[in-house]
LUMNUVO-141849 format. One record per residue (C-alpha): z, y negated, x negated; residue in one letter. Coordinates in steps of 0.1 Angstrom, whole numbers, padded with zeros to 4 digits, always signed. Each point is the difference from the previous one (the first is absolute). Layout:
ZYXa...
***
This chain:
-0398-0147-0780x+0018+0022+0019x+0024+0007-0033x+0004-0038+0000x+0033-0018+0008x-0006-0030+0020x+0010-0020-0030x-0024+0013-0015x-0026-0008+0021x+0009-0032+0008x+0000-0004-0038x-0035+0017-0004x-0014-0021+0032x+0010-0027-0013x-0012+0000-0033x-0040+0006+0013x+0008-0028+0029x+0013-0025-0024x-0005-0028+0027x+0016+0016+0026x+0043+0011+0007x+0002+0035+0006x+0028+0020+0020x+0001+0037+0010x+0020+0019+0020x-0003+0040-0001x+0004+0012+0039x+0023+0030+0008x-0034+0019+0005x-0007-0010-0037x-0028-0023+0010x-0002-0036-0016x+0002-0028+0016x-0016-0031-0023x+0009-0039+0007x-0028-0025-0017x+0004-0032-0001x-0030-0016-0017x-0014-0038-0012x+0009-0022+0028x+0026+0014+0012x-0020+0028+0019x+0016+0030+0012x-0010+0033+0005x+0016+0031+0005x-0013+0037+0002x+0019+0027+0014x+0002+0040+0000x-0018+0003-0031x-0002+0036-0009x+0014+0004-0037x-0021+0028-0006x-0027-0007+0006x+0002-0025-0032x-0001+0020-0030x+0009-0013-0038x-0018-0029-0012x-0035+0000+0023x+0023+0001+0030x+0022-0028-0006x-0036-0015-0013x-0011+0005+0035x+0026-0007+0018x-0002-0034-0012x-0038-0001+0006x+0014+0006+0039x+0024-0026-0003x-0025-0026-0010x-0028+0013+0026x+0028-0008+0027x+0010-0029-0012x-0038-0015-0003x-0004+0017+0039x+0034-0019+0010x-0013-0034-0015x-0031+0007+0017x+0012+0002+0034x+0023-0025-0005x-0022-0025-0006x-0024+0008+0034x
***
């Protein structure tokens, strides 16, 4: 992922989180920075993700896996 534009992540991000918007923002230390807003109007953002670490398609595959596991933790709280 670290090859990736952040157009094109927002555009692969988006297309496995149909539900959700998606915007990036690549940090001068080339970590991401991803925006999520999800059903309902939730919001969630994750910061200082290292690009890496997130190689071809099983990293952006798990990437997204971490996405959802924090959104699902968020919720959780949330709802305490």
């Amino acid at each position: 992922m670290d090859t990736l534009s952040k157009l094109e992540i927002e555009e692969v991000l988006s297309s496995r989180l149909p539900n959700c918007t998606i915007s990036c923002s690549i940090n001068p230390d080339s970590s991401l920075s991803v925006d999520v807003i999800g059903p309902e109007s939730h919001q969630f953002t994750i910061i200082n993700i290292d690009r890496l670490q997130y190689h071809g398609d099983a990293g952006i595959n798990r990437l997204v896996r971490e996405i959802l596991e924090e959104m699902v933790i968020s919720r959780q709280s949330s709802n305490l």
